[in-house]
C-alpha positions as CSV (number, residue, x, y, z in Angstrom):
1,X,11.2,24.4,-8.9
2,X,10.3,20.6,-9.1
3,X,6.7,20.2,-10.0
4,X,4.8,17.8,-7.8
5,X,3.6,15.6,-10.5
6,X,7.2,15.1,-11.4
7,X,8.4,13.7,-8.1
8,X,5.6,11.6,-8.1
9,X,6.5,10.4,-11.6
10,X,9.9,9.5,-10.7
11,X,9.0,7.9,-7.5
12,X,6.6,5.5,-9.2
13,X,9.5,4.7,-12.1
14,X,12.0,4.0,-9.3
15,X,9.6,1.7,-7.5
16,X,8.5,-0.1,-10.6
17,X,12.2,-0.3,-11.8
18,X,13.5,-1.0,-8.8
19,X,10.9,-4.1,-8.7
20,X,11.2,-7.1,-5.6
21,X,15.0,-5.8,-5.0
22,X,15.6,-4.1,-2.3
23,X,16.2,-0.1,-1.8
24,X,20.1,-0.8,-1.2
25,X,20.7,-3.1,-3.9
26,X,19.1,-0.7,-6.4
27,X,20.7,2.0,-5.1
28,X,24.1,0.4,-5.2
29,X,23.4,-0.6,-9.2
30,X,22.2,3.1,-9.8
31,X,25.5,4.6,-8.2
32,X,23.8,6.7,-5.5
33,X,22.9,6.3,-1.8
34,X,20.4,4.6,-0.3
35,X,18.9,7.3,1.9
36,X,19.5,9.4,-1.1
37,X,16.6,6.7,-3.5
38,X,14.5,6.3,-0.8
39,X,13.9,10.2,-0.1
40,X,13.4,10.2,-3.7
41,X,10.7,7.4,-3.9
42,X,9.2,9.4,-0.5
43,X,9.1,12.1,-2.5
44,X,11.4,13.9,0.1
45,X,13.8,15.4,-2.3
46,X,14.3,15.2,-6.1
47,X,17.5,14.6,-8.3
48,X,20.0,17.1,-8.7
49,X,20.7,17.7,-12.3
50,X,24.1,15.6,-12.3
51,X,21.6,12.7,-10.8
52,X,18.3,13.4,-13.4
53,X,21.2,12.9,-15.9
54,X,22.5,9.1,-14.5
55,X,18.8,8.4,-14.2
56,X,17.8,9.3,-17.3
57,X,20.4,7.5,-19.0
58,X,19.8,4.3,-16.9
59,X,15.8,4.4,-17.7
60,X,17.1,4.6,-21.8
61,X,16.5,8.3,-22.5
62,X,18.8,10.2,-25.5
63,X,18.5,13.0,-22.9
64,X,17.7,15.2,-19.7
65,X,15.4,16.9,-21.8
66,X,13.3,14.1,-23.4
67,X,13.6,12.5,-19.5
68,X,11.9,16.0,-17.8
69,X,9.6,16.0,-20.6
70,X,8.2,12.5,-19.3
71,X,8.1,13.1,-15.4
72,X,6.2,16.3,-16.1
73,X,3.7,15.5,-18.9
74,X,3.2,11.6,-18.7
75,X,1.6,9.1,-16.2
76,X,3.4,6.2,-15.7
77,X,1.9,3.0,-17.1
78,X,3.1,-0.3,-17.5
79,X,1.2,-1.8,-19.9
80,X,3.3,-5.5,-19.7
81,X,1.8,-5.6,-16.4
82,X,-1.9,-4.0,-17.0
83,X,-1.6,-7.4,-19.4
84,X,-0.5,-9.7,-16.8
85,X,-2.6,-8.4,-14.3
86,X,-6.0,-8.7,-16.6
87,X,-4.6,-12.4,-17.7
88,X,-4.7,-13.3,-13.8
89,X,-7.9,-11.9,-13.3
90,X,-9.5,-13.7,-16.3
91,X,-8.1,-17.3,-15.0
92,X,-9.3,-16.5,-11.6
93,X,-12.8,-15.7,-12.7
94,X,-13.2,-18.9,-13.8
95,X,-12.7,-20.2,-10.0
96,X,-15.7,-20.9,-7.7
97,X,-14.9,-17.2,-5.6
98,X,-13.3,-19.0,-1.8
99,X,-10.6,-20.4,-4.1
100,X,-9.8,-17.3,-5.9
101,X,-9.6,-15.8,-2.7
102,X,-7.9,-18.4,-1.1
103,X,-5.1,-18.1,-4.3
104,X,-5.2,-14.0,-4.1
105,X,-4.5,-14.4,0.1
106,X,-1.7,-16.8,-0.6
107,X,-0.3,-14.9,-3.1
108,X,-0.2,-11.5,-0.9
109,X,1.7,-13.2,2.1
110,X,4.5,-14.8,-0.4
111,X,4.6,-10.9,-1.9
112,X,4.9,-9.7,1.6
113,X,7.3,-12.3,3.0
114,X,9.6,-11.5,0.1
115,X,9.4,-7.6,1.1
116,X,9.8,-8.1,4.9
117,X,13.1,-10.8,3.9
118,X,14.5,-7.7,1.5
119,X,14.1,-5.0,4.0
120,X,11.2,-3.1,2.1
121,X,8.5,-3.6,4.4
């Protein structure tokens, strides 16, 4: 049986791996379906083991095992990004607050133009 924090481990690697591209394209570079990756980011379904295998080779594990180990015992982190996120927030603390906000609104409708124009939205 697949262990809910697994599922949700996997889901949140796919998304970050799969980044601003969309569900199709990923899903075409990782050999699989895309109904297939996106019930697996919904947290629908869960790899079969011939699937956990591709993926785990794909994210850079040695093996199935060491891959398992992760989605069950780890939280995903990113730390390159925890770095660029608290870079962005120390530049914009140095802005009087309507421009920060005026930078963080702009910034959230070019993020969500790109996801509408990919499909993702």
């Amino acid at each position: 049986m697949v262990s809910p924090l697994s599922q949700k481990q996997l889901s949140k690697l796919l998304r970050y791996k799969r980044g601003m591209r969309s569900q199709r394209a990923f899903a075409a570079e990782l050999g699989i379906s895309y109904t297939c990756l996106q019930k697996w980011e919904n947290m629908v379904s869960f790899p079969n083991t011939a699937n956990l295998l591709k993926l785990s080779r794909v994210f850079g594990f040695n093996n199935l095992e060491s891959f398992m180990a992760y989605l069950n015992e780890t939280e995903v982190t990113y730390p390159e990004e925890e770095q660029l996120v608290a870079e962005i927030l120390g530049k914009l603390r140095h802005l009087p607050p309507a421009r920060a906000i005026q930078l963080l609104e702009t910034a959230l409708e070019l993020l969500k133009a790109a996801a509408n124009s990919k499909g993702d939205a």
